[in-house]
N, C-alpha and C positions, 0 to 999 in steps of 0.2 A: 189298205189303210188310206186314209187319206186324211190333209192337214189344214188346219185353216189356223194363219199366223194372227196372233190375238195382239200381238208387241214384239218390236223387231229392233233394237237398238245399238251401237256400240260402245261399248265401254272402252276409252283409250285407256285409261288408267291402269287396267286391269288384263290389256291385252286382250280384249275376248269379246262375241260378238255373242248376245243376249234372247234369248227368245223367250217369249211365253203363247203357246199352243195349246187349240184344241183337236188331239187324235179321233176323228172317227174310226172303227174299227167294225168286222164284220162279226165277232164272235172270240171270245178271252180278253181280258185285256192284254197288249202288247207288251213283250221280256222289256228291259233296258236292254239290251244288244240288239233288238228289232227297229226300237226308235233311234239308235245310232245310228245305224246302217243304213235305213232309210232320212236322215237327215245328213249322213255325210255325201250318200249321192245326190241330195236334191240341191246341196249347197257346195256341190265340187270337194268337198275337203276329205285329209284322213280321218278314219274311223277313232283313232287316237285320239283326235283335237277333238273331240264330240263328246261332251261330258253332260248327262241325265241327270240335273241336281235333284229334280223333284218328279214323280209320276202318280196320279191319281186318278183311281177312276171316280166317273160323276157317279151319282149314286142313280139308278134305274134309268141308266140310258148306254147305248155302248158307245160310252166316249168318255175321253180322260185329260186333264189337265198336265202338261208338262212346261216346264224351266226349262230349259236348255243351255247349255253354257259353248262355243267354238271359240277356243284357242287359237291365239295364231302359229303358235307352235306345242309340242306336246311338253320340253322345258318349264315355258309359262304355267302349263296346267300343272303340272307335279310343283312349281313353289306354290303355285294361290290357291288352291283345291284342300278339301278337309281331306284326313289320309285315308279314313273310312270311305271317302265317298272314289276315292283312288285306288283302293281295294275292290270295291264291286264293279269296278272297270279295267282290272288287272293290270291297272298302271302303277302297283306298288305290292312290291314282294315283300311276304312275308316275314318275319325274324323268327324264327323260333329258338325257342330259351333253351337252354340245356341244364338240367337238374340240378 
């Protein structure tokens, strides 16, 4: 994979440092946990603070749009994070109801 940083900013407000990329890729488009993982090593951080808010692919080419959100703690990310989008990061346990 490889990354080409399209907007790179920080948000003090919000704690969190901002990205919008375009993934080249060689063949599928990439999980959410591939684009983590390879953005928490390319930017030093945990895998935790690495939050996928958006991933698309371009349409007939292999490559994909992503958002990106790093935390500066994983705290920060669980108050200002949609809980869905905290859940497909398994940064938010489930409730399950009882009958």
């Amino acid at each position: 994979m490889n990354i080409e940083v399209r907007r790179d900013w920080m948000n003090k407000l919000l704690n969190r440092r901002e990205l919008d990329l375009i993934i080249s890729y060689e063949s599928g488009t990439p999980t959410r946990d591939e684009v983590r993982k390879l953005i928490a090593e390319k930017y030093g951080v945990e895998i935790e603070r690495v939050i996928v808010e958006k991933l698309e692919s371009m349409f007939g080419t292999l490559k994909a749009k992503a958002h990106i959100h790093i935390y500066d703690t994983v705290e920060d990310a669980k108050r200002i994070e949609r809980k869905h989008i905290l859940r497909r990061h398994g940064l938010l346990e489930e409730v399950k109801k009882t009958g």
